[in-house]
C-alpha positions, 0 to 999 in steps of 0.5 A: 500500500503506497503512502497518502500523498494526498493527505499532505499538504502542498508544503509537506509534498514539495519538503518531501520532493526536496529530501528525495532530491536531495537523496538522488542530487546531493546536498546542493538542491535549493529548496522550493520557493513561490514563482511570479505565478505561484509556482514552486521550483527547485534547483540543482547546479552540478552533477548529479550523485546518481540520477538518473543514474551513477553512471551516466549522471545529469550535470547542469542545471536542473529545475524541479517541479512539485505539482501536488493534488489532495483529489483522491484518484489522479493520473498524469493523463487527466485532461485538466493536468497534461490536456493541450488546453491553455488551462491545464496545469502543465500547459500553464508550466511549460510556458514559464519553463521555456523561458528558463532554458531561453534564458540558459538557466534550465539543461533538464526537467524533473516534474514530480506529482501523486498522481499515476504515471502509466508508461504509454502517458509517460512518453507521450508527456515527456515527449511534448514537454522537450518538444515545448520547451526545448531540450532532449526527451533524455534531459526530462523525467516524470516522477508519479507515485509509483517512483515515489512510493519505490523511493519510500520503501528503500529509504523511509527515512526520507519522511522523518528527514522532510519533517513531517508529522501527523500534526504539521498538516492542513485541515483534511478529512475522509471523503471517504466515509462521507461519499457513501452516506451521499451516495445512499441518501441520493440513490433514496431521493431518485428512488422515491422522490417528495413532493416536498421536504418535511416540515421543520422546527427551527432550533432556538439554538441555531443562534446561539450556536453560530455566536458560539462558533463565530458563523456570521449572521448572513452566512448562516442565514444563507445556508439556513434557506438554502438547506434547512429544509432539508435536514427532516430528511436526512434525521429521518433518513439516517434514522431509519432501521434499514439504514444502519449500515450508513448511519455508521458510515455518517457517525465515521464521518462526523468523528473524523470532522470533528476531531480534525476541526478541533485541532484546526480551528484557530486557523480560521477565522470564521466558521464560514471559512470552515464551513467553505474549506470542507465544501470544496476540500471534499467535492475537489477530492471526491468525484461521487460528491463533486456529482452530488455538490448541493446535497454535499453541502446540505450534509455539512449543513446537516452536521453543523445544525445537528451539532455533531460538528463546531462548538457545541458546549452550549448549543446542544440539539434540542 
């Protein structure tokens, strides 16, 4: 089983990136610093140690790039990460790294990122990068995670010596656990959908409990008439005997939710911020939620008004 690369940061991946390199260059690499367009390179002048080999070392320049995803599932071979668009995230690079090797400030090209590499992708991407930018296909490497992962296992100590640890990270939870409750709950809703969604009884505490979580009056009302509404529903469907089996599923999530936002909290101002950053962490990395976006907010929604996540010291559900 390879390592969660996506449960990383962006900073704790590009630290990871910098002591492989380091294992494969030498004591020369120059850690990562943000470009003009949010860019992150690394530079190495000299001769490699022992890549791509002993034998027939690179020697130059050579610039690093660290690409890094917290989607779940990724490949070299996505359209929004190698397409030809002007959108894509290699399209967008390669226009800032011909001008390096213009510039005579580039000789070769390392492009690491946890995503899949296949082989058949790797010659074709290898192929358009030295063509785009001007160098020999020999002079560029692609490194997935199936690289990654083999330079984990021989030398585990890579990890330690990036300093990562289980509580320098962001903010991230499961997707996991969350998607399931999602895919049941809509496969019910297409199954038998209602004329209307149940009445339902305002928790006095709703107020109290957004003071008590710093949650601003208009957001609070904005997801209020957005989701309220639906929030009978989803109690009485995850209330339901026949749905155990999610209901475990959903209590997985709010644990992992909750302990996560516990230690994080301080680093966001408002609990809109919280409340967004979960949004769009989890419909970026999972794609049953990013097919279920409204419902995938209405189950956060659900959540916070049900007090399983946020302060609720004083806002207990009525």
């Amino acid at each position: 089983m390879g390592y969660a690369y996506e449960d990383l940061s962006d900073s704790q991946f590009e630290g990871l990136v910098v002591e492989a390199c380091r294992h494969l260059f030498g004591e020369g690499i120059q850690s990562f610093a943000a470009g003009r367009d949010g860019g992150r390179d690394g530079r190495f002048q000299g001769t490699a140690e022992k890549f791509p080999s002993s034998a027939a070392p690179w020697s130059g320049i050579t610039v690093i790039q660290a690409k890094h995803t917290n989607s779940t599932n990724t490949h070299f071979s996505d359209a929004n990460f190698s397409g030809i668009t002007a959108s894509s995230i290699l399209t967008k690079e390669l226009a800032r790294v011909r001008l390096l090797v213009e510039a005579g400030e580039l000789d070769n090209y390392i492009l690491f990122a946890n995503r899949r590499l296949g082989g058949v992708t790797a010659g074709s991407i290898k192929s358009r990068i030295a063509n785009d930018i001007g160098i020999q296909e020999s002079q560029v490497h692609l490194c997935g995670i199936e690289y990654m992962d083999s330079l984990l296992r021989r030398y585990p100590e890579l990890v330690l010596a990036s300093g990562i640890t289980p509580f320098s990270g962001p903010l991230l939870v499961s997707s996991y656990d969350i998607a399931e409750v999602i895919l049941a709950l809509s496969a019910q809703l297409d199954a038998a959908p209602m004329s209307g969604f149940l009445g339902v009884v305002d928790r006095v505490s709703y107020g109290e409990k957004n003071l008590l979580n710093n949650m601003s009056e208009s957001f609070a009302s904005e997801l209020s008439r957005r989701y309220l509404s639906q929030t009978d529903h989803i109690s009485k469907f995850l209330s339901d005997p026949g749905n155990v089996a999610v209901r475990e599923r959903y209590d997985g999530a709010v644990t992992d939710f909750q302990l996560k936002i516990v230690a994080k909290r301080h680093e966001y101002e408002t609990f809109d911020d919280v409340f967004n950053y979960l949004a769009d962490f989890l419909i970026g990395r999972d794609s049953v939620l990013a097919v279920n976006k409204p419902l995938t907010r209405a189950m956060i929604f659900y959540m916070y008004w049900h007090c399983d996540i946020g302060e609720v010291a004083r806002a207990e559900a009525d």
